[in-house]
Each structure stands twice: as structure tokens, then as C-alpha cells.
LOLUMVO-145291 format. One line per field, with one value per residue (C-alpha): residue number from 0; residue in one letter; x, y, z. Coordinates in steps of 0.05 Angstrom, whole numbers, plus 5000, padded with zeros to 4 digits. Layout:
residues N
pos [NUM|...];
code [a|...];
X [X|...];
Y [Y|...];
Z [Z|...];
***
This chain:
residues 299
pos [0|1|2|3|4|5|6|7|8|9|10|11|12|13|14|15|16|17|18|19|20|21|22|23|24|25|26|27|28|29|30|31|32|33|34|35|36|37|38|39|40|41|42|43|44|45|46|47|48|49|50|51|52|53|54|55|56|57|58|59|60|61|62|63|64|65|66|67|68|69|70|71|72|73|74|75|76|77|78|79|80|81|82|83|84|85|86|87|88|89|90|91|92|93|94|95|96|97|98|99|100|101|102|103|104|105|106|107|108|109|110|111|112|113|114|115|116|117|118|119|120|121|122|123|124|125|126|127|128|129|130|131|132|133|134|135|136|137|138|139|140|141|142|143|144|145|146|147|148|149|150|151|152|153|154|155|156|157|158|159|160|161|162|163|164|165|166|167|168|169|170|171|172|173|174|175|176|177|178|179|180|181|182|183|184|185|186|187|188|189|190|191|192|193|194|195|196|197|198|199|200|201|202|203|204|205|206|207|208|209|210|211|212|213|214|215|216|217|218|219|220|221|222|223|224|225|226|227|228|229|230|231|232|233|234|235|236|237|238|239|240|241|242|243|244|245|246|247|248|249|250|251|252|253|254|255|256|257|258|259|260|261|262|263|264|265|266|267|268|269|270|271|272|273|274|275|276|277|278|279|280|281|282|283|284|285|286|287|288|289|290|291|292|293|294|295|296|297|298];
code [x|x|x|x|x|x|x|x|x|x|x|x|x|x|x|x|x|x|x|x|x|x|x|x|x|x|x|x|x|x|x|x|x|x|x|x|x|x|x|x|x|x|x|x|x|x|x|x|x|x|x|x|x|x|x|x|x|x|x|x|x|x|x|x|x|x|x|x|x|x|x|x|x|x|x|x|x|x|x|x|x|x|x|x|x|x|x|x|x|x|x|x|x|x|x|x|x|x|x|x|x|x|x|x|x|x|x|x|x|x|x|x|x|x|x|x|x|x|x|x|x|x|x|x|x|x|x|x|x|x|x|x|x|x|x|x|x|x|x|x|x|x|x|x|x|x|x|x|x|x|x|x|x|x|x|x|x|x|x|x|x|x|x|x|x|x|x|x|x|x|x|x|x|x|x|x|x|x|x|x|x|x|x|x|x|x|x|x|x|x|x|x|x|x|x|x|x|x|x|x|x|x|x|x|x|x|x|x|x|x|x|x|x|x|x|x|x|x|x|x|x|x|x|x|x|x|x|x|x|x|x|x|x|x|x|x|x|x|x|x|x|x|x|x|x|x|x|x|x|x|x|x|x|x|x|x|x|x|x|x|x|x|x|x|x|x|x|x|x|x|x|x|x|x|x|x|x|x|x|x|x|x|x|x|x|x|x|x|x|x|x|x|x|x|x|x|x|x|x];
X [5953|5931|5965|5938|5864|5872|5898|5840|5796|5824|5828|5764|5732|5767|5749|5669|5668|5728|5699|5644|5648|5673|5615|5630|5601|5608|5615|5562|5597|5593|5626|5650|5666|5716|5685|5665|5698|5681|5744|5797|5776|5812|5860|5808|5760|5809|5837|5761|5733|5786|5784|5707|5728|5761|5704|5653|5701|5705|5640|5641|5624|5668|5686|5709|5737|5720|5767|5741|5708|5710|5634|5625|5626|5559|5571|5559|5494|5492|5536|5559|5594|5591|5617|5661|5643|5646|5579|5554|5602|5665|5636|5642|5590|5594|5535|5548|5496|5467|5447|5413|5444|5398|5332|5385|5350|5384|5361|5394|5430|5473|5496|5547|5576|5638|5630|5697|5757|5796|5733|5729|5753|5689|5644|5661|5666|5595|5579|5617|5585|5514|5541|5547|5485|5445|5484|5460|5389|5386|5422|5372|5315|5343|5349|5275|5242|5173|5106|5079|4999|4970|4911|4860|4817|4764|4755|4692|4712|4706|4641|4647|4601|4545|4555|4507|4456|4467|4400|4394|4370|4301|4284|4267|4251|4290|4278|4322|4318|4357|4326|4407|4456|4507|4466|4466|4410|4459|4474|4409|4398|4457|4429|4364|4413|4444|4378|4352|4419|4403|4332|4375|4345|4377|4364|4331|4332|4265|4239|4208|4149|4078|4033|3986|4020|4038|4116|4162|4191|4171|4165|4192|4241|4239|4294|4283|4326|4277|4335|4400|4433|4510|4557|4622|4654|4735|4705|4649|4577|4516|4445|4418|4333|4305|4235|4225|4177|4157|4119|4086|4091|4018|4042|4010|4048|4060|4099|4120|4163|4215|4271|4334|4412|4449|4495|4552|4625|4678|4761|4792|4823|4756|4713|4638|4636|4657|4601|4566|4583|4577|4507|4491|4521|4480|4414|4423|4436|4368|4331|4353|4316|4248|4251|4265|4198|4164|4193|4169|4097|4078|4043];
Y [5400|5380|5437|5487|5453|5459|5527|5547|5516|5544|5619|5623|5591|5638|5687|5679|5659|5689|5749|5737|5771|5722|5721|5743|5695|5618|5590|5528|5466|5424|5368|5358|5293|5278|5285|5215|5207|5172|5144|5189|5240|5209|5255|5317|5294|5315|5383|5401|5390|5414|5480|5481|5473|5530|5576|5560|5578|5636|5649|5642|5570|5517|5458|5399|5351|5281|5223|5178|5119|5166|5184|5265|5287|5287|5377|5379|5408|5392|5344|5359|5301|5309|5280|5291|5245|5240|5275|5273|5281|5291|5342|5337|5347|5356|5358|5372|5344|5388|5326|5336|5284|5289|5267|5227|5266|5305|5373|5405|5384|5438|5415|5443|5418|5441|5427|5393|5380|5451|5490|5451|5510|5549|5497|5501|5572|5568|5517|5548|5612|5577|5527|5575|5603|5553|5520|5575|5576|5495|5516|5579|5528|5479|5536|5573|5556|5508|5548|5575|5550|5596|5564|5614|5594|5628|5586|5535|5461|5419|5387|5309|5263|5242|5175|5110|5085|5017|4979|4923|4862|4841|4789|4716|4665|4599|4532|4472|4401|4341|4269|4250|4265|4253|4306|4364|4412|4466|4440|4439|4505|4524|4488|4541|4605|4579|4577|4647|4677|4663|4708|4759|4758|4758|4681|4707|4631|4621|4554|4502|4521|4521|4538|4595|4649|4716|4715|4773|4771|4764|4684|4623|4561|4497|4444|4386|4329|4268|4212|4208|4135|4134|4068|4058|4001|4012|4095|4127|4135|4177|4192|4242|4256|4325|4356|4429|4475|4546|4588|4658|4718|4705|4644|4595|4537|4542|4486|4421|4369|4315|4304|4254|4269|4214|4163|4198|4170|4197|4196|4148|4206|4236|4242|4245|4320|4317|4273|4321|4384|4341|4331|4399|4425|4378|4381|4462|4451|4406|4461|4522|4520|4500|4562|4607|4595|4587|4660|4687|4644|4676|4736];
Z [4418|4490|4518|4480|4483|4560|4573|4526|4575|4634|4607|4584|4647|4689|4652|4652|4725|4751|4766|4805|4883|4936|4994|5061|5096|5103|5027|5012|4995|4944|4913|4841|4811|4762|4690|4648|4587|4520|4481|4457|4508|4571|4584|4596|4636|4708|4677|4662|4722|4764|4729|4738|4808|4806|4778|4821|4882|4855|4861|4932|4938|4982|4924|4946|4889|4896|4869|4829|4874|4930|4960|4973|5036|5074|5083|5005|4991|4924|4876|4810|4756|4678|4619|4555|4487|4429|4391|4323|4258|4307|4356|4421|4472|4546|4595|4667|4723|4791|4841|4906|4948|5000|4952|4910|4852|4787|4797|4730|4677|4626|4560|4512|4444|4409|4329|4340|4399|4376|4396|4457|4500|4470|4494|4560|4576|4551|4597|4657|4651|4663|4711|4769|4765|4765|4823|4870|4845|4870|4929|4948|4928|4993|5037|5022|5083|5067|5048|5117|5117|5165|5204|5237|5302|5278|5219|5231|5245|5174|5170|5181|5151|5199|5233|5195|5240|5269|5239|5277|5238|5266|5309|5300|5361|5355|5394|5395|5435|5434|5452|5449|5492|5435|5396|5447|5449|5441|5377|5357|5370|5326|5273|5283|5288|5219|5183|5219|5198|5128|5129|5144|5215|5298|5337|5402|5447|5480|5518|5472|5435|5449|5392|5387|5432|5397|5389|5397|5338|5260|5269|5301|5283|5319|5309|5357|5340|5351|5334|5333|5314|5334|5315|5325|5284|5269|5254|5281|5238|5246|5225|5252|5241|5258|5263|5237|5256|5231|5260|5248|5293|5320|5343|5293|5268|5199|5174|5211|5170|5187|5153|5156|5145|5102|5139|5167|5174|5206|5197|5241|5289|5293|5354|5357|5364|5285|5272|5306|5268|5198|5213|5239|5160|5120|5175|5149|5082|5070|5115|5086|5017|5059|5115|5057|5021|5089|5102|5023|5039|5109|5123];
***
């Protein structure tokens, strides 16, 4: 019975295929795996595919048949492996697979069935006479050449979106003193670019103010820190009191209130610059609700 399946096989393959021309010039290679097979179909899976081999040579192509755990040779365009199993109500179907090794894609896939294993030789003749075929299409699809875009100088350069304006935010005056030297003025002044920054508005430093002088800017903040109580006892603590001052871009004092940070204590591997910084934060946090409605209030 085997004998006769498989010299169905190979006559009818050969036959289909066979006579295709031979190409003059260099054959394409690719490589063809042994065929998978489901139980009871062990012993065709080889004689298949080595006759499938043989068609596509003859059809000009350079076939080089890979052993099973073998990996194709890198000069294979494309990669073909199948299977034989077992199908529905004791046919048999085969399907045969067209990789592209390169994109490590399937590119086709043919299928035959054979209403049962005596027909088997039917099957694939079928599915060698559209095997070959189709193997050249995928290999004249690699070698087309990508879609030329031709690009003419005298088209006009792509219009690019114009370039957003810088706005710059506008301009607020800001003063800050220290009666401490473990408060510096610097800091104070910080404490006045925090609370400008959150009016949406650019700290411009100017010397201390004096009232009624036109200012250069839409108004004026004042931070002078008037007293600044600093104990050490095992950790440092601080208190920190501040004086606030807004004024309006005539120069006109606005608003003048004093106001007191809670004690402060620090870690035990802190220095007093943290004490320093903690009281800046809350100093801006007690401020910050007061400049905003002195911002919303003045003309």
C-alpha cells in the first residue's frame, strides 16, 4: 500500500511540475523542510517533500532540503515546511507554508485534502501544481525594487507652523531684609519671589522700599523679617516673625501686616539652614492666601 501511495505521489508531481523550462540563469534558492506529520502518517512526510523538492527544481529553482533540526541556509530566499494529518471523517489534509526568512513572516500558505489516504497522490499533485507558482510570485515580490518617490525642486517648501511668541509674564518689584544674620536677607527675598510666582508674575529685586514712588512694575512685595528667635537645646528651634508689605504700581502702600511662623524644630542632623528653609515654606504658606486678595483688591 505505501508503495503504491508514493509512486502515485511522485508521478503525478512530476508530472504537473515537471515540465516547466529550466532558467538560464542563476536558479533562486530555497529551502524545504521535511513535512510534519500527524499519527499514522509518519512514514510520508520525507518521500513528500523530497519529491516536492524535486518539482520545484524543475522549475528552475535551486532546493536545498533541510534535515530535520537543521536551520536553512542563510542563501535561501524563501522557506517552505508543511504538514500531513489526519482531517475530518478519515481525510487527509496537507497544507504547505511560503516563509520569508528574512521578515520571519508566512507569506503563503496552500492547502489540499484527499477524501481519504488512497487519493492522497490526487491531493498533492493538486497542491504541487500551485506550489511553484506561487513560490516565484513571493520571490519576484523580494526582488521588485521599492516604489521610486520622485521629489521635484520646484515644488514649494511645506509650510511650517509659525513659531508661539514668548509672552513674558509681567513684572512685579520684590523687597526683602533680614534683622538676623541667621535669617539671611536672601532668604527673605525668596520668600517674596515665592509669593510673586504665585500671581503668575516675574520678581524684579529692587532696594528696600520707600512709599509713594511710581513702581516699574504692576505692584510691589516687601518681606522684611523683623525677628528671628534661634535655640539650640539637644536640636535646633525657630520662630521666625515677618512684616509684609504690598504695594500698588503708583507706589502707594496697600497693605502692611505682621505675621508669626509656629515654633520650628529641627532633626538632630539638621543644621540651621533647614530651620531656615522650614520657615521660609510656612512664612509662604500663611502669606500666599493674603497677596492673592491684595492682588484681586488693587486697582
Amino acid at each position: 500500500m505505501y508503495d503504491r501511495v508514493v509512486r502515485w505521489l511522485l508521478i503525478a508531481i512530476v508530472l504537473v511540475v515537471g515540465a516547466a523550462p529550466v532558467r538560464a540563469d542563476a536558479p533562486q534558492t530555497v529551502a524545504l523542510l521535511p513535512l510534519a506529520t500527524g499519527k499514522g502518517f509518519e512514514l510520508y512526510g520525507q518521500p513528500v517533500a523530497s519529491e516536492v523538492a524535486r518539482a520545484l527544481r524543475a522549475g528552475g529553482l535551486e532546493v536545498i532540503v533541510v534535515s530535520v533540526g537543521a536551520t536553512p541556509p542563510a542563501r535561501a530566499k524563501l522557506v517552505i515546511d508543511g504538514s500531513i494529518a489526519a482531517g475530518a471523517k478519515g481525510a487527509v489534509a496537507l497544507q504547505v507554508r511560503i516563509r520569508d526568512p528574512q521578515k520571519g513572516t508566512t507569506v503563503a500558505t496552500l492547502d489540499a485534502t484527499a477524501p481519504e489516504l488512497t487519493a492522497l497522490d490526487h491531493a498533492a499533485a493538486d497542491l504541487a501544481s500551485r506550489l511553484l507558482p506561487a513560490v516565484k510570485e513571493q520571490l519576484a515580490v523580494q526582488a521588485k525594487p521599492p516604489d521610486h518617490v520622485e521629489h521635484h525642486d520646484d515644488h514649494p517648501p511645506p509650510t511650517l507652523p509659525p513659531t508661539p511668541a514668548v509672552i513674558e509674564k509681567p513684572v512685579a518689584l520684590a523687597w526683602g531684609t533680614s534683622v538676623s544674620s541667621a535669617f539671611p536677607q536672601a532668604a527673605a527675598l525668596d520668600v517674596a519671589h515665592a509669593l510673586i510666582a504665585k500671581l503668575d508674575h516675574r520678581a524684579v529685586d529692587v532696594p528696600p522700599a520707600t512709599n509713594g514712588k511710581p513702581l516699574d512694575g504692576d505692584f510691589g512685595l516687601s518681606i522684611d523679617i523683623t525677628k528671628y528667635d534661634l535655640v539650640f537645646d539637644g536640636v535646633w528651634t525657630a520662630r521666625a516673625t515677618a512684616r509684609v508689605r504690598w504695594f500698588d504700581m503708583r507706589g502707594r502702600e496697600i497693605a502692611d501686616r505682621v505675621v508669626h511662623t509656629d515654633t520650628l524644630v529641627g532633626a538632630k542632623d539638621e543644621d540651621q539652614r533647614a530651620l531656615v528653609r522650614q520657615a521660609s515654606a510656612q512664612l509662604v504658606d500663611i502669606l500666599a492666601p493674603r497677596v492673592i486678595a491684595w492682588s484681586r483688591s488693587s486697582p
